[in-house]
VOBA-1610 file (N, C-alpha, C; in pm, whole numbers, padded with zeros to 5 digits, always signed):
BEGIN
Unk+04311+02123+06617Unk+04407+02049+06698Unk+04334+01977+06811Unk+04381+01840+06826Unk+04272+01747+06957Unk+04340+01865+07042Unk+04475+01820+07105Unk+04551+01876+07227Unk+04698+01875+07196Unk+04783+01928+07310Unk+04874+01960+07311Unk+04946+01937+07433Unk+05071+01845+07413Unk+05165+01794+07494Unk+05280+01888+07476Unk+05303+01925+07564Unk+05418+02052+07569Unk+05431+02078+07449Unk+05509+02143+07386Unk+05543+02191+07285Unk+05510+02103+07117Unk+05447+01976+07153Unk+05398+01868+07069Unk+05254+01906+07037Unk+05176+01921+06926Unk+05066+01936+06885Unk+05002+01844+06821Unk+04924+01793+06851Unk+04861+01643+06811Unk+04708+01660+06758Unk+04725+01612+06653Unk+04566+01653+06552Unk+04522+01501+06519Unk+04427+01466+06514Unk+04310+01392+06473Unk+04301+01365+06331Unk+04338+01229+06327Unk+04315+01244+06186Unk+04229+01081+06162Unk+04154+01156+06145Unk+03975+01053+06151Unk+03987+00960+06016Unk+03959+00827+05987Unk+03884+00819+05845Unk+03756+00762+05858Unk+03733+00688+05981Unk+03578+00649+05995Unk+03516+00636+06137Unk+03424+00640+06173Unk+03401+00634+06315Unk+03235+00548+06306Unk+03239+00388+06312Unk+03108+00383+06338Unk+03177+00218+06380Unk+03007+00109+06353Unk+03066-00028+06400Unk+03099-00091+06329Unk+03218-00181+06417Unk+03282-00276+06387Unk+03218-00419+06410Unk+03271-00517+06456Unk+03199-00649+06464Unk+03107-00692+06648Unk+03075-00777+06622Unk+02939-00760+06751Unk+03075-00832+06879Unk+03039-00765+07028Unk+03111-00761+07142Unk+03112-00900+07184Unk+03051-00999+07167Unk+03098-01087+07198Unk+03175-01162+07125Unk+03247-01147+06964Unk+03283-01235+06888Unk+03416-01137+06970Unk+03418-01020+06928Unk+03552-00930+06950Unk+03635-00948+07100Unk+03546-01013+07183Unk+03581-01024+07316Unk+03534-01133+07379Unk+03619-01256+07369Unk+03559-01416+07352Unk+03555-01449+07493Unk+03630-01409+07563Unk+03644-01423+07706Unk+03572-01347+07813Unk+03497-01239+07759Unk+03421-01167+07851Unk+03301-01188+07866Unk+03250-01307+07853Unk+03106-01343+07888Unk+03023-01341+07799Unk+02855-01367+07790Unk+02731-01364+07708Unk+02706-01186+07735Unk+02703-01146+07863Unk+02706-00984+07881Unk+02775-00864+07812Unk+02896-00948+07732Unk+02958-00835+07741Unk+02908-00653+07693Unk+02801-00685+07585Unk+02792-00558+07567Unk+02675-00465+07643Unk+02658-00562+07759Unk+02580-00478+07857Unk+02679-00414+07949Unk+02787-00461+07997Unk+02904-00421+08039Unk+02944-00326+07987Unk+02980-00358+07849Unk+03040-00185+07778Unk+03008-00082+07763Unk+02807-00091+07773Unk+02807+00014+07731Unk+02720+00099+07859Unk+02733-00012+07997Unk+02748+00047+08154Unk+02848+00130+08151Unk+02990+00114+08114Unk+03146+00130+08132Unk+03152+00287+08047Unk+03068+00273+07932Unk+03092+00362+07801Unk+02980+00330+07743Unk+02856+00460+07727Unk+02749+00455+07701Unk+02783+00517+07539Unk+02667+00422+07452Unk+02713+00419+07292Unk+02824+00354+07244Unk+02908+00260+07337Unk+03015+00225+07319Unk+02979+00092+07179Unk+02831+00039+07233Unk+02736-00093+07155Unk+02632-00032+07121Unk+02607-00070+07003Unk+02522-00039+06913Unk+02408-00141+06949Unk+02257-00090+06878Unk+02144-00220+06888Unk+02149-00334+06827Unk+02203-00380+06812Unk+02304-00504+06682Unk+02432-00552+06781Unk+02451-00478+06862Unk+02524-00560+06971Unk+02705-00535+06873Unk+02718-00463+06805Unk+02823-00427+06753Unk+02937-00313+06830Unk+03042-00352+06810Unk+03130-00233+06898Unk+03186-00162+06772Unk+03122-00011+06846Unk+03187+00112+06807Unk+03317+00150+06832Unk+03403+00149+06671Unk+03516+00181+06676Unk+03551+00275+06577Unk+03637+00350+06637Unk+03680+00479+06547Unk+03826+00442+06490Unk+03858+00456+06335Unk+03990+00424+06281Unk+04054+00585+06256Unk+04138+00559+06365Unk+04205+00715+06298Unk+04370+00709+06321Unk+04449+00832+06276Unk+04577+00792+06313Unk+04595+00936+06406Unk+04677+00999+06416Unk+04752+01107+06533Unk+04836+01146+06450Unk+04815+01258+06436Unk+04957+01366+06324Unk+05018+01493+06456Unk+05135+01438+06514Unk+05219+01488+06583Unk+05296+01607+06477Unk+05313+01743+06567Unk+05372+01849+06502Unk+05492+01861+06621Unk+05594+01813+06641Unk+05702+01823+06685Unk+05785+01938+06666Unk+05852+02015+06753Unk+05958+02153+06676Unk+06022+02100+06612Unk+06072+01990+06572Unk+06148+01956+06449Unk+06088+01851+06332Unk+05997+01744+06366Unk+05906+01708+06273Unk+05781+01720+06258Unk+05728+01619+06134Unk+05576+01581+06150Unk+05567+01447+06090Unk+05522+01389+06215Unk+05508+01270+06208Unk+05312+01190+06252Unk+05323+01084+06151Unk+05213+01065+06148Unk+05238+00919+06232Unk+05142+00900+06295Unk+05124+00716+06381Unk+05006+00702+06380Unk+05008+00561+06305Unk+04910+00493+06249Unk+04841+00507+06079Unk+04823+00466+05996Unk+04786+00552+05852Unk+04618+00476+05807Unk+04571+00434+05886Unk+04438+00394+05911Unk+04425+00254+05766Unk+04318+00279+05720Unk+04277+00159+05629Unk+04326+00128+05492Unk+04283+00297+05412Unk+04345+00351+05323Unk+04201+00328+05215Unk+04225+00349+05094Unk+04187+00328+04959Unk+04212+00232+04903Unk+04100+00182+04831Unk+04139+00081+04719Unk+04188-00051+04758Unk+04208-00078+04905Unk+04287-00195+04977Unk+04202-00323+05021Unk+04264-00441+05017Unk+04177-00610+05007Unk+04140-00634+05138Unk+04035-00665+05179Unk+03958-00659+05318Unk+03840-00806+05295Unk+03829-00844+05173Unk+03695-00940+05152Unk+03622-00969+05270Unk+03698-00976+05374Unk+03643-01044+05524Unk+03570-00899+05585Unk+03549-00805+05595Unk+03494-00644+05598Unk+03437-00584+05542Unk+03383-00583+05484Unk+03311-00555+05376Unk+03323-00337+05363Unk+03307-00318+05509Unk+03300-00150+05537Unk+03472-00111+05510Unk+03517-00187+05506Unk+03708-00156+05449Unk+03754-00181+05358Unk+03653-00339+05267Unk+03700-00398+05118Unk+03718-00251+05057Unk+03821-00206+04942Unk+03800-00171+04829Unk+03743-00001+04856Unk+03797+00026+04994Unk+03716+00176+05027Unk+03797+00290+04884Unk+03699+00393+04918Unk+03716+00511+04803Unk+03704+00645+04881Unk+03720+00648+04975Unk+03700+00775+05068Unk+03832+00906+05061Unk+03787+01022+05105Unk+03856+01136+05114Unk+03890+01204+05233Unk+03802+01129+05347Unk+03781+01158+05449Unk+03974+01175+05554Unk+04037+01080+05550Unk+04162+01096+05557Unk+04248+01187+05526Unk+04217+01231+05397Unk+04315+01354+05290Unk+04264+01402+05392Unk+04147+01432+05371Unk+04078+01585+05430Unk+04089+01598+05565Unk+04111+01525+05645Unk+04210+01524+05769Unk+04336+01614+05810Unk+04411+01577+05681Unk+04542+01575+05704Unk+04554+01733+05652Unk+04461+01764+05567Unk+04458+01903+05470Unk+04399+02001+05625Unk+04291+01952+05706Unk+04229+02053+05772Unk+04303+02072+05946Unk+04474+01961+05953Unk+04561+01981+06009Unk+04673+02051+05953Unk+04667+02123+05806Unk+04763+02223+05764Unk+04877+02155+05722Unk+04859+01987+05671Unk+04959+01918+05592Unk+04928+01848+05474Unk+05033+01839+05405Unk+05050+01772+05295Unk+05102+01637+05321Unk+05095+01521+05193Unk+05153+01411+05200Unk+05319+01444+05238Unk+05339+01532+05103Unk+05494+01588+05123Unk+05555+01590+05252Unk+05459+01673+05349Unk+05530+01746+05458Unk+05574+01651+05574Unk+05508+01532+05519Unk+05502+01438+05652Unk+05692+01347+05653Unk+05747+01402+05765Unk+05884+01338+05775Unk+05853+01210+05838Unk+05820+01137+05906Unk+05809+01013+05961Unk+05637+00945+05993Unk+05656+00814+05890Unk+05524+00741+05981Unk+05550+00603+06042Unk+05500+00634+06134Unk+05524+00524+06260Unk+05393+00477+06257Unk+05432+00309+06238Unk+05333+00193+06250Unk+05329+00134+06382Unk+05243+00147+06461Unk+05242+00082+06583Unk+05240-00091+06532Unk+05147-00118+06476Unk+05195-00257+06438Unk+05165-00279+06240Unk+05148-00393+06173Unk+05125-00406+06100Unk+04973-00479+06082Unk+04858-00421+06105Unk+04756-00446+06052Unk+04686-00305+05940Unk+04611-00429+05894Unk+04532-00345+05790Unk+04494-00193+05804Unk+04446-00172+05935Unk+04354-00037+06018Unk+04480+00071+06050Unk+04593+00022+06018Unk+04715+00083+06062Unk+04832+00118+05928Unk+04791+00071+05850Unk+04880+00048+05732Unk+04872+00112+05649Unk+04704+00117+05572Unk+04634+00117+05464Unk+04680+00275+05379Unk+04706+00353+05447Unk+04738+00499+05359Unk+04908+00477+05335Unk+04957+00414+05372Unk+05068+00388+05395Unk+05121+00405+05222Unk+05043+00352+05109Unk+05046+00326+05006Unk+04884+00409+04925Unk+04908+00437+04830Unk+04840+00444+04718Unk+04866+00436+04613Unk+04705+00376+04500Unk+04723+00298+04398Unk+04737+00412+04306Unk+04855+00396+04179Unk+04877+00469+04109Unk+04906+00425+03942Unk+04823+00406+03874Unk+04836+00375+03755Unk+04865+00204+03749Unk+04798+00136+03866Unk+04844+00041+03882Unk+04847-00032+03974Unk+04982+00051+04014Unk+05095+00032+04123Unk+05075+00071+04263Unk+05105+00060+04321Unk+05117+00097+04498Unk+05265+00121+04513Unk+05197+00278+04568Unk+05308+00372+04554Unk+05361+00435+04716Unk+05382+00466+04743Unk+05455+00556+04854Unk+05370+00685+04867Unk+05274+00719+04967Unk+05148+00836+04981Unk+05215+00949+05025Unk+05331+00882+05140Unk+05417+00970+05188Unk+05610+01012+05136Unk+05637+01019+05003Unk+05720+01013+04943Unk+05836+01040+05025Unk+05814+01182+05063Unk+05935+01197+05190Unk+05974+01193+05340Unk+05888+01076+05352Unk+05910+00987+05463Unk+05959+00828+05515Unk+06036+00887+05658Unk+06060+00751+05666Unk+05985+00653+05743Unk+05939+00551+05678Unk+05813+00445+05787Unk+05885+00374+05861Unk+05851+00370+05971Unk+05881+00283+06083Unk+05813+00202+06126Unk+05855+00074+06124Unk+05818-00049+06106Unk+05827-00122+06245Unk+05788-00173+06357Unk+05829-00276+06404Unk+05901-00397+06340Unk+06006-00423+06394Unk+06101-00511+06296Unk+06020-00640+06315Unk+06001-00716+06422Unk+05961-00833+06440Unk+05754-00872+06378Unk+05734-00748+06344Unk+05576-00749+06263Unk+05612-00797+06116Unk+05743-00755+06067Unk+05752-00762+05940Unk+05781-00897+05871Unk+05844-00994+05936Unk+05831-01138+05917Unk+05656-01183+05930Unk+05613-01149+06056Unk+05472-01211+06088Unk+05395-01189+05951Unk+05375-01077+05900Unk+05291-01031+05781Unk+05368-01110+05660Unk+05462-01094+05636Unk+05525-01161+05555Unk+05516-01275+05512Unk+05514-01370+05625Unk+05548-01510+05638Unk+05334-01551+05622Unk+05256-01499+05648Unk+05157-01545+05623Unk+05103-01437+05540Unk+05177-01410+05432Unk+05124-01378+05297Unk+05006-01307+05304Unk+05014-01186+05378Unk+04836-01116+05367Unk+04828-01023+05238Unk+04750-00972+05214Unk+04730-00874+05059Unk+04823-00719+05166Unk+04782-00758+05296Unk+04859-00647+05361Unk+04968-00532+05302Unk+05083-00713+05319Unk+05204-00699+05267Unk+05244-00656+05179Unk+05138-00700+05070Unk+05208-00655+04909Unk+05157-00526+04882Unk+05038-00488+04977Unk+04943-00370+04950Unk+05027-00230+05025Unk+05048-00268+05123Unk+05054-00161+05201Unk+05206-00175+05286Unk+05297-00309+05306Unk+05400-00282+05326Unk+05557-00303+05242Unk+05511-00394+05205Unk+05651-00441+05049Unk+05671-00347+04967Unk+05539-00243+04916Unk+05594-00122+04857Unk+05679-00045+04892Unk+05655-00004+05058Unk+05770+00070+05127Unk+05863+00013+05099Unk+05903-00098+05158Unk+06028-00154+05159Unk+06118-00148+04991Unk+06055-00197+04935Unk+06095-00188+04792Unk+06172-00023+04766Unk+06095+00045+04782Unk+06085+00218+04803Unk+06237+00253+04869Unk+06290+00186+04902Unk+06352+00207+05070Unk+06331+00332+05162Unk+06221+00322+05160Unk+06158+00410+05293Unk+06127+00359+05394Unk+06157+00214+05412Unk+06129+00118+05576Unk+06235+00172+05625Unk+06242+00158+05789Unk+06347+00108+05878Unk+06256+00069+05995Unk+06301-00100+05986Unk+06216-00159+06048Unk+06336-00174+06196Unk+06254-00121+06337Unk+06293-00070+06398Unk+06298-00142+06530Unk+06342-00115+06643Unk+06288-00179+06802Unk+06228-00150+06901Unk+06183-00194+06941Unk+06053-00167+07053Unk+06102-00036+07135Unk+06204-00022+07168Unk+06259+00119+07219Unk+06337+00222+07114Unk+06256+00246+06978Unk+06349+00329+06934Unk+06302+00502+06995Unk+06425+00562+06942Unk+06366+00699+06986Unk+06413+00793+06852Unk+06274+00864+06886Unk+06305+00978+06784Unk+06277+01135+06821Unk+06365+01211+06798Unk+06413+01323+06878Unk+06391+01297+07002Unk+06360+01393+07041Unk+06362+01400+07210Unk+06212+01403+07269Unk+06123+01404+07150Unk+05963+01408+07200Unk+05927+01259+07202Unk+05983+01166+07073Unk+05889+01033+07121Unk+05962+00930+07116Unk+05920+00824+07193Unk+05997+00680+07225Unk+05864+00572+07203Unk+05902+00501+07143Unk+05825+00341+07090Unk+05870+00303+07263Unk+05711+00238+07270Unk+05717+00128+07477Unk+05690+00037+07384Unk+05751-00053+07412Unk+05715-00219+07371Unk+05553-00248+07481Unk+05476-00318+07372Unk+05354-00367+07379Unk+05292-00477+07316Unk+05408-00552+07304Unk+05371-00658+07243Unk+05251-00810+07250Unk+05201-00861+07230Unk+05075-00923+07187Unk+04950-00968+07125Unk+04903-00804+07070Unk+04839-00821+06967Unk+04872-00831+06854Unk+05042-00793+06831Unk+05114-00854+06737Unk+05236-00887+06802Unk+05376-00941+06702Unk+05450-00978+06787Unk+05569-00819+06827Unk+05542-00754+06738Unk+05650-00638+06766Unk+05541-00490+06812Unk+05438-00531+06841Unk+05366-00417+06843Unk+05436-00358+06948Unk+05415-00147+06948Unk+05432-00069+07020Unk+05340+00033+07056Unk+05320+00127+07157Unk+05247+00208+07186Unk+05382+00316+07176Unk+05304+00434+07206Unk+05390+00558+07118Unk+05371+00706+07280Unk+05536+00733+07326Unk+05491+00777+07459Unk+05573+00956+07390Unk+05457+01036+07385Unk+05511+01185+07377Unk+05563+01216+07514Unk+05742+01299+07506Unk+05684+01371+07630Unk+05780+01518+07596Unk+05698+01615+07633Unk+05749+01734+07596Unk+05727+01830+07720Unk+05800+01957+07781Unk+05745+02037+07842Unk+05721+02014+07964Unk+05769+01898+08008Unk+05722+01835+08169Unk+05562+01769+08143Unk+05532+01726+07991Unk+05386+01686+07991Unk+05431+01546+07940Unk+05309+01419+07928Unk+05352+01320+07909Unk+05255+01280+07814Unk+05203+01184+07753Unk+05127+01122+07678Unk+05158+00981+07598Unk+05071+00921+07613Unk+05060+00751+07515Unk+04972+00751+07482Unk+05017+00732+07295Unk+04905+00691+07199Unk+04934+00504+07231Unk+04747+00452+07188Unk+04788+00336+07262Unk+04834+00196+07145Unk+04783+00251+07045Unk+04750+00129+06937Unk+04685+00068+06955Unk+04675-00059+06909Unk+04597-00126+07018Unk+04619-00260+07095Unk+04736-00172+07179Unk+04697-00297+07334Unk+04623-00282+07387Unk+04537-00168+07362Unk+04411-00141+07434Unk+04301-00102+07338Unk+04194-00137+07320Unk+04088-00121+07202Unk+03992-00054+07243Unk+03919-00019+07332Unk+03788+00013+07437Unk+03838+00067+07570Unk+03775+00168+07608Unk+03761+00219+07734Unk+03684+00100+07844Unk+03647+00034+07827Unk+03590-00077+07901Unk+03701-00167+07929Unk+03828-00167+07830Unk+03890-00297+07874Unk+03998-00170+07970Unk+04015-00091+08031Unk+04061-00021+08126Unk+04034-00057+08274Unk+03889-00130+08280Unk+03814-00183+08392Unk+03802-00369+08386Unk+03869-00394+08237Unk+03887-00559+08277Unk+03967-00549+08144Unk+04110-00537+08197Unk+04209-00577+08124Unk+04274-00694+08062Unk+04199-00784+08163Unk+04180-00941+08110Unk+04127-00973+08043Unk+04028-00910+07968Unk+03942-00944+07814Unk+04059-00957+07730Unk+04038-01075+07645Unk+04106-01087+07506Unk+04003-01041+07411Unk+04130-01015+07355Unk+04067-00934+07207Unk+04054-01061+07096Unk+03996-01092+07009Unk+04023-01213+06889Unk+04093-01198+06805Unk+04143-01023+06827Unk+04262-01066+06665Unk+04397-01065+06769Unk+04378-01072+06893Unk+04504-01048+06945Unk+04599-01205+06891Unk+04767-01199+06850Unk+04832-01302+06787Unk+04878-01390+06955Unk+04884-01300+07045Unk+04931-01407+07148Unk+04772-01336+07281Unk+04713-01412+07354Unk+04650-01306+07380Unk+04688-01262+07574Unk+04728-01362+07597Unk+04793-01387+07715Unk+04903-01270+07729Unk+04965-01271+07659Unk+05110-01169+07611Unk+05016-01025+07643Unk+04945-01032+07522Unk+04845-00839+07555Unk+04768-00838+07674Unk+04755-00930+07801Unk+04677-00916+07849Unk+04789-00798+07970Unk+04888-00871+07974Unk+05037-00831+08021Unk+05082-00697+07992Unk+05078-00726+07851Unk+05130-00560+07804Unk+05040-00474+07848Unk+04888-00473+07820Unk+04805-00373+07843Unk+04762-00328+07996Unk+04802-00487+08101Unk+04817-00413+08265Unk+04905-00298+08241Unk+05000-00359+08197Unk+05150-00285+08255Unk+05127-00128+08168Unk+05069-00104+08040Unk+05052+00023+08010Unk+04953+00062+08111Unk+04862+00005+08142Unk+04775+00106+08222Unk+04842+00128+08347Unk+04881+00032+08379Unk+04991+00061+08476Unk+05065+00208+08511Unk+05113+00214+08397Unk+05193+00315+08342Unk+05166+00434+08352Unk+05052+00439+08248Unk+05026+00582+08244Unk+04923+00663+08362Unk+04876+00525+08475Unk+04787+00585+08604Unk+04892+00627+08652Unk+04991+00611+08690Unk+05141+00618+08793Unk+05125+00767+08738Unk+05169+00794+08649Unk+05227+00921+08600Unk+05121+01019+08571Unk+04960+01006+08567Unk+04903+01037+08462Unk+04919+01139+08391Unk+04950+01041+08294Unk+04944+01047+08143Unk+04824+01110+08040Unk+04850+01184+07996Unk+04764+01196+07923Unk+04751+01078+07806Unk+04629+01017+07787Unk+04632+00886+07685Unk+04541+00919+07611Unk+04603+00895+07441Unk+04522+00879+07322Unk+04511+00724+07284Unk+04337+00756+07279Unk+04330+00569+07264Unk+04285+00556+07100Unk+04342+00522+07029Unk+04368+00454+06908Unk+04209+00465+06862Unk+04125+00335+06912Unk+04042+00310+06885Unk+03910+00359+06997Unk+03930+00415+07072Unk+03861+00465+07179Unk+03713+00534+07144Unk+03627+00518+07176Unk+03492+00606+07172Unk+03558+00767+07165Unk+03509+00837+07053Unk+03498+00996+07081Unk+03514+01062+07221Unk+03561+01144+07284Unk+03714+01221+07222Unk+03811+01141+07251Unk+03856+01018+07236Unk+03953+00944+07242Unk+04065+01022+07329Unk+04017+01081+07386Unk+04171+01117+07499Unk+04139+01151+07625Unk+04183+01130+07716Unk+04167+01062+07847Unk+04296+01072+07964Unk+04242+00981+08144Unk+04345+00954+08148Unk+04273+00845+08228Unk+04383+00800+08293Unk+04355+00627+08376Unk+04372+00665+08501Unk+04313+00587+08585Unk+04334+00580+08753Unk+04318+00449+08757Unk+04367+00407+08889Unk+04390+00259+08961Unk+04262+00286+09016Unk+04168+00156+09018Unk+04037+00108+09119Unk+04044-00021+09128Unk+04106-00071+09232Unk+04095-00225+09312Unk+04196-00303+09178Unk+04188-00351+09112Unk+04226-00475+09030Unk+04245-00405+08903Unk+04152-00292+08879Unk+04118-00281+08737Unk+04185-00090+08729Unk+04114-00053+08671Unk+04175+00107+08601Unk+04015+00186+08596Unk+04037+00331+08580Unk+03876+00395+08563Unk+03957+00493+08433Unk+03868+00493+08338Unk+03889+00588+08224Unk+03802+00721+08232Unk+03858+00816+08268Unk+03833+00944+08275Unk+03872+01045+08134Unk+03718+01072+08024Unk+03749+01172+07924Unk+03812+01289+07989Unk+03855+01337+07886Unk+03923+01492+07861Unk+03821+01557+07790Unk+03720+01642+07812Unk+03670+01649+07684Unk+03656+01825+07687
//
């Protein structure tokens, strides 16, 4: 188990942890420096290749009344041509996640998509004699409603891979930026890096917590929240959302799980002048 939000138990569920693409393509606005910056901010954060280290994992919440998974990472067998470390993966590493948190596909009652990208989707479905099937049979996926046109409408392998099956399935309910489910978690609207994206706020026990997705990608952008990201769809919009979460969770602190965060991805935030300081939990 990572940790535990009151009566909420939150496990780790890893499928890869190494680099992604080099810090200045990923962060167009933060200068020729940037990955001397990051990895001042967060040492190992950049690799010697000038690549940022990112970890794809999702969060398997054990709720007294469910188990719910947020986020379903890349997946198997799924179209990436532009990635080459995600084209067409074959890994076990995920199952074996979910097996060495004491669950089954079965057991899982709800998965919550913070948004609809690939890194978020991908288990969502597996290939079965074919077909792309439903991984989580007796669950219901939750969708940001307003992601599901965006993916749609520009035809990604996404869609047909990892979200049209659901829907077909009728296991969507594509949902709103404030839905709530039981009394442990509520969708915060975070919209910008997609158009319906959400971050995911536990609170149980008088304890609090936000998983972040990613309006926030790096412990570095905690200290310059004004970096755009390049896949962000509006980036102005996330620059907004991601003050106002950090915002958020310094006020209260929060305990915060960062999506994509350097190892142990959980943390909390403080206010310094303009910007935020990311403090591990470890």
């Amino acid at each position: 188990m990572l940790c535990k939000i009151g009566e909420v138990e939150v496990w780790r569920i890893l499928e890869m942890n190494g680099p992604f693409r080099e810090a200045t393509t990923l962060f167009p606005t933060a200068g020729p420096d940037v990955a001397a910056v990051m990895n001042d901010l967060a040492p190992g954060q950049v690799d010697d290749d000038g690549r940022v280290i990112l970890p794809v994992q999702g969060f398997l919440l054990k709720t007294p009344r469910h188990v719910v998974l947020v986020d379903a990472c890349v997946g198997n067998h799924k179209s990436m041509p532009t990635f080459e470390p995600w084209n067409m993966r074959d890994d076990n590493r995920f199952m074996s996640a979910l097996t060495a948190a004491g669950v089954t596909p079965q057991d899982v009652d709800y998965v919550m998509c913070t948004h609809l990208h690939i890194d978020h989707v991908g288990w969502n479905t597996v290939l079965e004699n074919g077909r792309w099937v439903p991984t989580f049979p007796n669950a219901r996926y939750l969708m940001p409603g307003a992601d599901v046109p965006f993916v749609r409408d520009a035809d990604m392998p996404l869609y047909h891979e990892s979200v049209l099956p659901i829907i077909e399935a009728g296991l969507a309910e594509q949902v709103g930026p404030d839905h709530r489910l039981g009394d442990e978690i509520t969708l915060v609207p975070t919209p910008g890096h997609t158009p319906g994206h959400v971050s995911v706020k536990i609170t149980s026990g008088g304890a609090e917590a936000y998983i972040t997705g990613d309006a926030i990608h790096t412990t570095p952008q905690c200290a310059h929240p004004e970096w755009h990201f390049v896949y962000d769809a509006d980036p102005e919009e996330a620059v907004t959302s991601r003050r106002r979460l950090l915002e958020t969770v310094a006020e209260v602190q929060a305990t915060v799980l960062g999506t994509h965060f350097l190892m142990p991805s959980v943390g909390r935030v403080r206010e310094d002048g303009d910007g935020f300081v990311w403090d591990a939990l470890v």
